[in-house]
C-alpha positions, 0 to 999 in steps of 0.5 A: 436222756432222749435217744432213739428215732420214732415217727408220728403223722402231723394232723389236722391243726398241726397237731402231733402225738410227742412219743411216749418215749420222750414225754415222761422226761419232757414233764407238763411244759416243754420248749419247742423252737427253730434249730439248725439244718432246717428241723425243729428242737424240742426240750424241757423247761429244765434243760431249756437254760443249759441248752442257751449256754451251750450255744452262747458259750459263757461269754459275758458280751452280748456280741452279735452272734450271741444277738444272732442265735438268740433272735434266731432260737428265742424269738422262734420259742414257744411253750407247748403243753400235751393234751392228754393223749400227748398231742401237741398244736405246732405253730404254723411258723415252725411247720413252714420253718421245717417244712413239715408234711405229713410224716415226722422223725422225732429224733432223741439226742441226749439232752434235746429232741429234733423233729424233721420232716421224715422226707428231709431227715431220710436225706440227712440221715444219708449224707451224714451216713456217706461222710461218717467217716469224714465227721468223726476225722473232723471231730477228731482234729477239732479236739486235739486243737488242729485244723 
């Protein structure tokens, strides 16, 4: 399981260290894509598949948001290897995508790792902090199927 917040620099040739942390569990391959509020997700090859299904639900039609989240989530994936100090090359798409900087939060969350710029998840991070309790009373109305 990824949990954990750590920071790393982007480098020359969008290259970044991935923490030690999380490399282990990530193995040889991993995912990195697109995700949502502007950052970047990165999985392993094996949580890859269940990740889709999360997001597709199990519906059998390929509907338009299912076209949709896999246009935006497939179409931006790439399979990335370490070399071996743990260094990945981000495509430029992906650092645009995120607007990548210098310094970078890798945030671990379960079953997947968001990356976003330091600068753009200091700014989440206080907002999700400021609406804390606004989330969780969100989250508990959804579950108990009210609105």
């Amino acid at each position: 399981m990824f949990i954990g917040q750590y920071e790393a620099v982007l480098g020359e040739k969008n290259r970044i260290a991935i923490p030690k942390k999380f490399r282990n569990e990530l193995g040889e391959k991993f995912i990195i894509a697109k995700w949502y509020e502007g950052c970047l997700v990165l999985v392993s090859g094996k949580y890859w598949s269940a990740l889709l299904e999360k997001l597709r639900g199990r519906s059998k039609i390929i509907t338009l948001p299912v076209r949709d989240t896999d246009r935006f989530i497939l179409g931006s994936a790439y399979e990335v290897e370490p070399d071996s100090q743990g260094r990945v090359v981000l495509p430029e798409k992906l650092v645009k995508y995120a607007s990548l900087k210098n310094e970078v939060s890798f945030l671990g969350l379960g079953d997947r790792i968001e990356i976003w710029d330091k600068v753009l998840w200091e700014k989440r991070e206080k907002f999700i902090s400021e609406n804390a309790e606004k989330l969780v009373e969100k989250l508990a109305q959804i579950s108990d199927g009210q609105k």
